[in-house]
N, C-alpha and C positions, 0 to 999 in steps of 0.2 A: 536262444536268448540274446545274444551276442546282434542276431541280426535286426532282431525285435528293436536295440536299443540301437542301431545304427537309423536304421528306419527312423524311429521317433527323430533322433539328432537332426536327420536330413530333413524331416517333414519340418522341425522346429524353427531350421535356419532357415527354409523358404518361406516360412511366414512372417519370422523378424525382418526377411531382407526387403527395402526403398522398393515402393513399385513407381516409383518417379520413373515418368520418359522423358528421352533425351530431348523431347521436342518441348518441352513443359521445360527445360530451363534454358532458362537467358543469362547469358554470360554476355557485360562490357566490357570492353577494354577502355578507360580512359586516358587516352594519352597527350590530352590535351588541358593544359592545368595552365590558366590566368591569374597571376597577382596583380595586385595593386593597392594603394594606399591611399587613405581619405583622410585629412585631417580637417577638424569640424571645430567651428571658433564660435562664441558663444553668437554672434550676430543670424547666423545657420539656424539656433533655436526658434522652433517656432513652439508657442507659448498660447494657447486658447485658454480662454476663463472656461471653457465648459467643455475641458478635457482631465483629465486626471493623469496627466502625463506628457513630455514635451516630445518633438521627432524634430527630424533635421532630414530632407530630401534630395539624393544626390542624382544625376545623370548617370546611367552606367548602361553603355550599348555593349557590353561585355555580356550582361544578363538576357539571352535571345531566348524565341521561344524555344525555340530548339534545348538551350538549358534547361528551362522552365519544363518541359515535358521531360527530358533524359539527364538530364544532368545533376548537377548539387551544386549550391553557391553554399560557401564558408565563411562565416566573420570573427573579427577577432577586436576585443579592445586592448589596444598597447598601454600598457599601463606607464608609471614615471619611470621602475628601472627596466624599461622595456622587453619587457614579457608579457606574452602575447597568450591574451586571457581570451578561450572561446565562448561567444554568445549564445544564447543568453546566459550575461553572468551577474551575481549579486554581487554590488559592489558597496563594500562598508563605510558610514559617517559615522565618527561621533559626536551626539549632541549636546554640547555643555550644559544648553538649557532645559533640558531633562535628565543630563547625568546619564547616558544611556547610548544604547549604538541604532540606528536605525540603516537601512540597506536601500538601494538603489537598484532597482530589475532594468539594465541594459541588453536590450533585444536589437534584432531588425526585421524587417519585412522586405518582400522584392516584390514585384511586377516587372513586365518586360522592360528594358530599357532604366528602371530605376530601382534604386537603392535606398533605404527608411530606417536610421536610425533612431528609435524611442528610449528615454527612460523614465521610469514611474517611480515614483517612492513609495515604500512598503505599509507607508498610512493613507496610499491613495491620494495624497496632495499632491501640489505640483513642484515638479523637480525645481531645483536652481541650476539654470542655465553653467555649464561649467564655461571656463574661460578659453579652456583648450583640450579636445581630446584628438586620440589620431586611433583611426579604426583599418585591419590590416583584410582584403575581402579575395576570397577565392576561388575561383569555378571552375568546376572539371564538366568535360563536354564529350 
């Protein structure tokens, strides 16, 4: 009996056990990690009538394709007491004129070589250009 329930034990734990090969996983090492910081002044807004949303377009030869294929780019909006809030983040207003809070979806986008700050407001209208934000951007390669 003893052997019986040894048996089963061993049959049970080769069928629970990973049949992952070794060759089926990919391990990176990233040890190569880019900061840097953008601060984006309201004149950077760009503002279309037949957008629902503004963006602001930066240069960033940081973001290669090489990132783009293996990597990860990170963003971050700094906020006033600077804390470093990760994108996309919902950022709150209140509005007197409805007595109520409405939010701001702060995103980005890359392509090679640049950088695309957006934010949308949460009734699809168009943001108000802020005066000053500073955004903190990351890439591991």
């Amino acid at each position: 009996m003893r052997k019986v329930i040894l048996a089963l034990l061993v049959a049970t734990s080769c069928l629970m056990t990973s049949c992952i090969k070794e060759e089926d996983v990919h391990i990176h090492n990233y040890g190569i990690v880019k900061t840097f910081y953008i601060d984006v002044y309201s004149n950077h807004w760009v503002d279309q009538s037949n957008l629902s949303y503004i963006y602001a377009s930066f240069s960033a030869p940081e973001i290669t394709k090489a990132v783009i294929e293996n990597g990860i780019v990170v963003a971050y909006y700094i906020d006033a007491d600077g804390r470093d809030n990760m994108l996309p983040y919902l950022l709150p207003y209140y509005d007197n004129n409805i007595d109520d809070y409405y939010y701001e979806n702060v995103r980005f986008d890359i392509s090679q070589g640049e950088i695309t700050f957006i934010i949308e407001d949460s009734d699809f209208h168009h943001a108000n250009k802020p005066s000053y934000m500073k955004f903190k951007v990351s890439i591991a390669q």
